[in-house]
N, C-alpha and C positions, 0 to 999 in steps of 0.2 A: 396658317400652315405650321407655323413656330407651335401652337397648343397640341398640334397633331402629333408632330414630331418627338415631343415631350413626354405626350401618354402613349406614345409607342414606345420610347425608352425604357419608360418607367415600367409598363409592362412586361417589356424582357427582362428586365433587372429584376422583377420581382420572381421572376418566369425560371431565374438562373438563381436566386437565392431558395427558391423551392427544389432546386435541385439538387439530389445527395452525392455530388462531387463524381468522379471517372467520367464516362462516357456522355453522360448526362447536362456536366457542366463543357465538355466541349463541345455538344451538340445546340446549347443553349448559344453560346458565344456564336455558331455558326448560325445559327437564326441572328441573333441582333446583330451581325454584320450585314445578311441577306437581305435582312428588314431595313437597314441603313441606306445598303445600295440601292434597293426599287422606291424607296423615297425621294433618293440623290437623281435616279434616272427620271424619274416624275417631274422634276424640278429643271431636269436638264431640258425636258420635252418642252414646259413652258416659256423656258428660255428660248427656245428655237422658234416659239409665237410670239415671243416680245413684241408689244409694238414698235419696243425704241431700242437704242443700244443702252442706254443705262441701265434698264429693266432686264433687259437680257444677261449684261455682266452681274447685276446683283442678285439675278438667282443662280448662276451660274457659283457663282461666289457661295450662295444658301448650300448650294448642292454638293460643294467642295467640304465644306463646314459639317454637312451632315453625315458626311462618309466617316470625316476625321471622327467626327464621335462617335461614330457606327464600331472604328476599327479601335478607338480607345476603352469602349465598355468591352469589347469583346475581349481585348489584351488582360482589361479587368477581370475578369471574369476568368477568364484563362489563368492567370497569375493568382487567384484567390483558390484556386481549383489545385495548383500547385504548391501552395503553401499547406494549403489542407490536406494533402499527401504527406509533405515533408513532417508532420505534424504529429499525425497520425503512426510513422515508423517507430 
């Protein structure tokens, strides 16, 4: 699940470095947050089949993790979008 998670990143990141800044780079950022969350929800549904409570709290836990990264590339991505304006005046 962790290798999946990875090359979905990796993929918007490169998805958002192909992108030439405005509209582009904030629509980027809203994809790998959206992509974050339906992986975070995915994870959360597992957890709801856990066999045990440990399994359940540790992807619950994965799920929590995978948002936080969802929402810090996207900040990324947003903030590089924003310097590259400033940049550009």
């Amino acid at each position: 699940m962790k290798s999946m998670f990875k090359a979905a990143l990796a993929g918007a990141g490169l998805f958002a470095l192909a992108a030439c800044g405005g509209d582009a780079d904030d629509r980027a950022a809203d994809n790998v947050e959206a992509n974050a969350e339906a992986m975070a929800d995915n994870l959360e549904e597992q957890a709801d089949m856990a066999p045990n409570e440990t399994m359940e709290e540790a992807l619950e836990e994965q799920a929590d993790n995978v948002r936080d990264a969802g929402e810090a590339k996207a900040d990324a991505i947003d903030d590089a979008d924003d310097a590259r304006m400033e940049n550009s005046r």
